[in-house]
N, C-alpha and C positions, 0 to 999 in steps of 0.2 A: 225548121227546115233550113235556113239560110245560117243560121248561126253554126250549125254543122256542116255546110260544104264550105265556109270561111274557114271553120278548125280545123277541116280534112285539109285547104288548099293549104295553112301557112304549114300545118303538120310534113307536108311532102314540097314543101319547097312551092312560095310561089313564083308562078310563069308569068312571062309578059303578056301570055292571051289572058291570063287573070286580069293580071293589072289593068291592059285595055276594054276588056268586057265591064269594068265596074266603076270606071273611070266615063266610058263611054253610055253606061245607061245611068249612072248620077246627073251627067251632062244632058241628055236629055230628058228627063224627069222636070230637071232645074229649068232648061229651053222652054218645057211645055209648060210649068204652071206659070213660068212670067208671060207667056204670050194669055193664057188666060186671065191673070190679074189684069193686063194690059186693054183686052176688048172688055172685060167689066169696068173699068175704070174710065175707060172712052164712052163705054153704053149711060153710066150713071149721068158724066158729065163733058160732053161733044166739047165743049169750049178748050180743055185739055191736051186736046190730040196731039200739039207741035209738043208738048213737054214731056208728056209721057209716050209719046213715039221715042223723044230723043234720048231719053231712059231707058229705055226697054230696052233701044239696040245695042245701048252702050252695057247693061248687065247681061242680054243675051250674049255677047260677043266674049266677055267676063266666063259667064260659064261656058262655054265651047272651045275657051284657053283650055278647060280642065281636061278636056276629051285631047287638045292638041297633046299635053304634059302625061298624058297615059299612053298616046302613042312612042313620045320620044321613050317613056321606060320602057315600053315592052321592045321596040328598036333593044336596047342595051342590055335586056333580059334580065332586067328586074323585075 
């Protein structure tokens, strides 16, 4: 199913609400499973939390550039 509405979109020209719609759900996919990795990695071992807090923010923040960089193309109507 998805590999046909990707064919159908580049087939007719993709839009910036493409580009943002898949840019923006990669980015949160990516958001969700590090903050999951994140409290399992706190639950196995508490002693952690300053380092892998300070990880986490710094890859979630990493992936939510991605969600920024599909805005600025759909802006330009790529």
């Amino acid at each position: 199913m998805l590999p046909t509405i990707i064919a159908e979109a580049v087939a007719a020209g993709v839009t910036g609400s493409f580009t943002l719609g898949v840019a923006g759900a990669g980015s949160a996919i990516g958001i969700g499973l590090i903050g999951a990795r994140m409290v399992e990695a706190i639950g196995r071992n508490p002693g952690t939390l300053p380092k892998v807090l300070m990880i986490g923010i710094l890859t979630i923040a990493l992936a939510e550039a991605i969600a920024i960089f599909g805005l600025i193309f759909a802006f330009q109507g790529r």
